[in-house]
C-alpha positions as CSV (number, residue, x, y, z in Angstrom):
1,X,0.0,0.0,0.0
2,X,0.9,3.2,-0.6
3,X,1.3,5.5,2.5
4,X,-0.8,8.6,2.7
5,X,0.8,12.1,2.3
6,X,0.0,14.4,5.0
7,X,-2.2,16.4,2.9
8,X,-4.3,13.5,2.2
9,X,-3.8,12.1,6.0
10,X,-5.1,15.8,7.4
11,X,-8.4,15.7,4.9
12,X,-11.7,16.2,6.9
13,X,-13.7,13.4,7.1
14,X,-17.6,13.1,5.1
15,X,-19.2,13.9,9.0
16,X,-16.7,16.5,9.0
17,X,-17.5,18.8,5.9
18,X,-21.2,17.9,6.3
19,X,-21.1,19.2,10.1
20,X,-19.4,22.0,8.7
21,X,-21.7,22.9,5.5
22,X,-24.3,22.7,8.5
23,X,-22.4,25.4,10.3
24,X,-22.5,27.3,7.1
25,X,-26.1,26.7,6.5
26,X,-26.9,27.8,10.2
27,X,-25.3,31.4,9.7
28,X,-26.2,31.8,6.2
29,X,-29.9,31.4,7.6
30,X,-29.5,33.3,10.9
31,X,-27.9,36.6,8.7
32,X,-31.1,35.9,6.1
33,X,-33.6,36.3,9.5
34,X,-31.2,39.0,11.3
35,X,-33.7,42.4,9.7
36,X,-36.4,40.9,11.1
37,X,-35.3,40.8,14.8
38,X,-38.7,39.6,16.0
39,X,-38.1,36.6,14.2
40,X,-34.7,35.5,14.6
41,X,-34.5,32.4,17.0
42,X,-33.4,29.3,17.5
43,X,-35.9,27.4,17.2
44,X,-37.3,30.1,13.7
45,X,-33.4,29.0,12.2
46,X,-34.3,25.1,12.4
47,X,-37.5,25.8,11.3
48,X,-36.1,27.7,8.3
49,X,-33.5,25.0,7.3
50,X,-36.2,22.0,7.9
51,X,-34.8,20.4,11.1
52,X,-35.9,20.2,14.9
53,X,-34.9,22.7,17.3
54,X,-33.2,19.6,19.5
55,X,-31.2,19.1,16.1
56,X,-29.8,22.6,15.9
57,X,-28.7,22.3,19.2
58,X,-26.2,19.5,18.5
59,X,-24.1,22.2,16.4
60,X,-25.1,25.8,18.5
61,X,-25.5,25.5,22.2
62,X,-27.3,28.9,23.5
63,X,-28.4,31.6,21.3
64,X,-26.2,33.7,22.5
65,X,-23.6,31.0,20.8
66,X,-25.3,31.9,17.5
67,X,-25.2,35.7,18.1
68,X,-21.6,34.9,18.4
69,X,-21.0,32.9,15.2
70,X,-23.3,35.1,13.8
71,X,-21.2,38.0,14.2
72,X,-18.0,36.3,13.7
73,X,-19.4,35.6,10.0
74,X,-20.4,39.9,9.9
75,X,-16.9,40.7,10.9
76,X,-15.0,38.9,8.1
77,X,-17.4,40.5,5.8
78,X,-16.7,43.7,7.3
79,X,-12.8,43.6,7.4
80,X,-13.0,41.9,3.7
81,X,-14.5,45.3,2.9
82,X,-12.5,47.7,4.5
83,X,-9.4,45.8,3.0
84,X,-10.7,46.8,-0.4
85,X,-11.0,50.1,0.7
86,X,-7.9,50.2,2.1
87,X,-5.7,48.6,-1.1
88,X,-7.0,51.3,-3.5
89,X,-3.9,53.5,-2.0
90,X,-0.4,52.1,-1.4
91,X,0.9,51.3,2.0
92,X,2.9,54.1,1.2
93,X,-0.2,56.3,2.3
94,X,-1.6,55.5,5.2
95,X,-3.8,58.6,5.8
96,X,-5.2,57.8,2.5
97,X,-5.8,54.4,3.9
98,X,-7.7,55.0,6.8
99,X,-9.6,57.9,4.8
100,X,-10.8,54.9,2.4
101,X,-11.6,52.6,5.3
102,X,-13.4,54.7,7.7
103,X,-15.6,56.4,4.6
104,X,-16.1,52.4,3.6
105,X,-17.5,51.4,7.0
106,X,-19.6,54.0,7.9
107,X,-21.5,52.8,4.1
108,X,-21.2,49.2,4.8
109,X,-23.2,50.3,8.8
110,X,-25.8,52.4,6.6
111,X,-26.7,49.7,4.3
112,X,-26.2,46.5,6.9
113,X,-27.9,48.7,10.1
114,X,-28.8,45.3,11.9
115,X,-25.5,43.5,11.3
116,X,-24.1,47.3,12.6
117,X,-26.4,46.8,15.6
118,X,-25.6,43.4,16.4
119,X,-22.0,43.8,16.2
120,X,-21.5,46.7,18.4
121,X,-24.4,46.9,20.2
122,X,-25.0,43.6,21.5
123,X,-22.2,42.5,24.6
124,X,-22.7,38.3,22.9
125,X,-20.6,38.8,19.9
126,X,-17.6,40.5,21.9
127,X,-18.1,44.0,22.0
128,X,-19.0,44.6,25.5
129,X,-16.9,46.4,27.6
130,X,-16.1,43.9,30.1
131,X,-12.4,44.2,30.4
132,X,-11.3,41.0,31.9
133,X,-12.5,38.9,28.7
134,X,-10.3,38.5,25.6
135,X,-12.2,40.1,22.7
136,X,-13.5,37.3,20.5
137,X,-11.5,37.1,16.9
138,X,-14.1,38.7,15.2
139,X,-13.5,41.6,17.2
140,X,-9.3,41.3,17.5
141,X,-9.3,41.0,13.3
142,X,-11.4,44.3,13.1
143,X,-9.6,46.0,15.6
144,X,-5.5,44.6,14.4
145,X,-6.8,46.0,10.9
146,X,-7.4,49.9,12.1
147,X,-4.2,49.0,14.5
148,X,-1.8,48.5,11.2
149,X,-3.1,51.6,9.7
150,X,-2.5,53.8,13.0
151,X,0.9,52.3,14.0
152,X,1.7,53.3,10.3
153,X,-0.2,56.6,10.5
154,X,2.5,57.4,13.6
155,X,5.7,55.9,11.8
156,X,5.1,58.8,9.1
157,X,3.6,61.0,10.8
158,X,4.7,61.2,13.9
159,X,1.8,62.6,16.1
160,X,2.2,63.9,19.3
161,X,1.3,61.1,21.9
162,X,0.7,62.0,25.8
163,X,2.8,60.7,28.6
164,X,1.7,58.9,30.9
165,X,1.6,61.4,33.4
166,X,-0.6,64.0,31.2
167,X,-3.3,60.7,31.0
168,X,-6.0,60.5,32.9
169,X,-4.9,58.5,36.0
170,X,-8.0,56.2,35.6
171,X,-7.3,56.0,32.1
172,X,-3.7,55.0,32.2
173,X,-4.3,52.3,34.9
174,X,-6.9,50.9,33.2
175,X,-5.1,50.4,29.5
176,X,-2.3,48.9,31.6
177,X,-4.3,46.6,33.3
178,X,-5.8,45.4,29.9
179,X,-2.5,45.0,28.6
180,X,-1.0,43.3,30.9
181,X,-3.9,40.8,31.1
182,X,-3.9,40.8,27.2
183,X,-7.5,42.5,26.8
184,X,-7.2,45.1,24.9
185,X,-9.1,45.3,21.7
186,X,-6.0,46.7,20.4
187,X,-2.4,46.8,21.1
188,X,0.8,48.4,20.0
189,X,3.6,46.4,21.2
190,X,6.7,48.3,22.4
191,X,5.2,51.7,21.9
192,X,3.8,54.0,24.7
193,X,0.0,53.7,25.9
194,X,-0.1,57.1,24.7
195,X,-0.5,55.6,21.4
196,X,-3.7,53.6,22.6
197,X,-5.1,56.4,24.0
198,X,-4.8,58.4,20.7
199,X,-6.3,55.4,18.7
200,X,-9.3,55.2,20.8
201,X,-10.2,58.5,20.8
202,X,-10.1,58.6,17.1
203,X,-12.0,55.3,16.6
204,X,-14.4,56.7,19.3
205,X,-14.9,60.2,17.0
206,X,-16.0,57.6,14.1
207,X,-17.6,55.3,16.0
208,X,-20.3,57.8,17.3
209,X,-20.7,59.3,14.5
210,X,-21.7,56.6,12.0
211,X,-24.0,55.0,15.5
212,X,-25.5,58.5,15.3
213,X,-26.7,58.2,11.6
214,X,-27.1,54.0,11.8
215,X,-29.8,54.9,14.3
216,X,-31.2,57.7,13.2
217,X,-30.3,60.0,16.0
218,X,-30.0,63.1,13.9
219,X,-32.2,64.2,10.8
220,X,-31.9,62.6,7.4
221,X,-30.3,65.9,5.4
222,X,-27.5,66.0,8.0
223,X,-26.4,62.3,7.4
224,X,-27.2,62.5,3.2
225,X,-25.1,65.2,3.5
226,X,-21.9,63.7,5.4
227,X,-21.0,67.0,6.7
228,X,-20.8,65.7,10.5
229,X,-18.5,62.5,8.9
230,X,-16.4,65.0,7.1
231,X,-15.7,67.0,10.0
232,X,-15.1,64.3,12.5
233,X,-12.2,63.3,9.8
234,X,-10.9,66.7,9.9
235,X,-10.8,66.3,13.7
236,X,-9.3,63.1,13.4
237,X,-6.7,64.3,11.0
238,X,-5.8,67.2,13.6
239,X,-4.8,64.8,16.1
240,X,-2.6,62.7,13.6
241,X,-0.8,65.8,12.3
242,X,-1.9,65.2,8.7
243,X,-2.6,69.2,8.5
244,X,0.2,69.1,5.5
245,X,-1.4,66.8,3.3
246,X,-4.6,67.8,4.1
247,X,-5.3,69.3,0.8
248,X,-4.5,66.2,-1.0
249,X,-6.5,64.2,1.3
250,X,-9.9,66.0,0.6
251,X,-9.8,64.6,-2.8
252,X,-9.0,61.5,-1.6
253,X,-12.4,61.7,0.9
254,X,-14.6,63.7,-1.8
255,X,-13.3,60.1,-4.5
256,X,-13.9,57.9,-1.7
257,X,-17.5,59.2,-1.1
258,X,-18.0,59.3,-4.4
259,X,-17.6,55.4,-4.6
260,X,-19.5,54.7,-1.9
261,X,-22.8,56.1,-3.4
């Protein structure tokens, strides 16, 4: 006989790839039933794909397991579409970058507003604020791809970063607790917490702006007109000392916005 290769020796089984086309099925379903909130369910998902609620629960143990998986399955979609954004403009330019991928997921929150809300507004899939749990991955790849872009962003830029003694005391002891326990969403190894601090208080400037127009909180003409998201990116820009290249970068946000419809 002839002996397997270790390709062949590490192929998934027939139970294997159909408990894993189940998986599949299972999230393709729940995303399909996620608008209509009042219907999502475990027991509406088995329904949907023809089995028993007992059934499902051999592959997802809680619904808060499918929120999970759920969102998991929203976050590569997410990242896969920022990383388009991102590759229209070298890595030569990373204010260009994160211009494309912050204009590209604040459209990808107003077209997908219940994916946005489960993803950030729900503590199951990993968002919540509970700082002795290790973000789930879906939540670490989101976060390490805004991390690349910043830590690059500060290479070429070289924006001013507080000390730790111009933090907030309760801020300082709190991002080093994180990372010492390995919490934080996001981490720059070897460079001061400084460097957190100014990355959270840009993605917070973003953040609440697009969960202002996801929700509604403001009238329509103010988000169709992006005026607040244009001016949260020139606040943004302030802190990250693009100020020089500023003038370039406009027609980078007006072509960006222009793609995004």
């Amino acid at each position: 006989m002839t002996a397997q290769t270790s390709d062949e020796a590490a192929a998934p089984t027939r139970r294997e790839r159909q408990r894993q086309a189940t998986y599949e099925e299972i999230i393709e379903v729940s995303r399909r039933l996620l608008p209509r909130s009042d219907v999502l369910s475990l027991r509406a998902v088995a329904a949907e794909m023809g089995m028993t609620a007992p059934a499902l629960y051999r592959y997802v143990d809680s619904y808060q397991e499918l929120l999970l998986l759920i969102g998991r399955s929203i976050f590569r979609d997410v990242v896969a579409t920022l990383v388009t954004a991102r590759d229209r403009h070298g890595d030569d330019d990373p204010a260009a970058q994160i211009l494309a991928s912050a204009i590209a997921f604040r459209r990808w929150a107003l077209n997908h507003r219940e994916e946005f809300a489960l993803l950030f507004a729900n503590p199951a899939v990993g968002t919540g604020t509970d700082s002795q749990t290790a973000p789930d991955e879906g939540v670490t790849a989101f976060a390490d791809f805004f991390g690349d872009i910043y830590r690059r962003l500060w290479d070429r830029y070289q924006f001013p970063l507080p000390s730790d003694e111009e933090l907030d005391p309760h801020v300082l002891a709190s991002l080093t607790s994180q990372r010492g326990t390995g919490t934080l969403p996001c981490d720059f190894p070897g460079m001061p917490i400084g460097l957190n601090w100014v990355f959270i208080r840009a993605w917070g400037r973003l953040y609440g702006t697009v969960t202002l127009e996801v929700f509604r909180h403001m009238e329509a003409d103010v988000i169709s007109s992006g005026a607040l998201f244009r001016a949260m990116l020139e606040d943004n820009a302030r802190d990250l000392n693009l100020a020089e290249d500023w003038d370039r970068l406009q027609g980078v946000i007006v072509d960006e916005l222009a793609l995004a419809g």
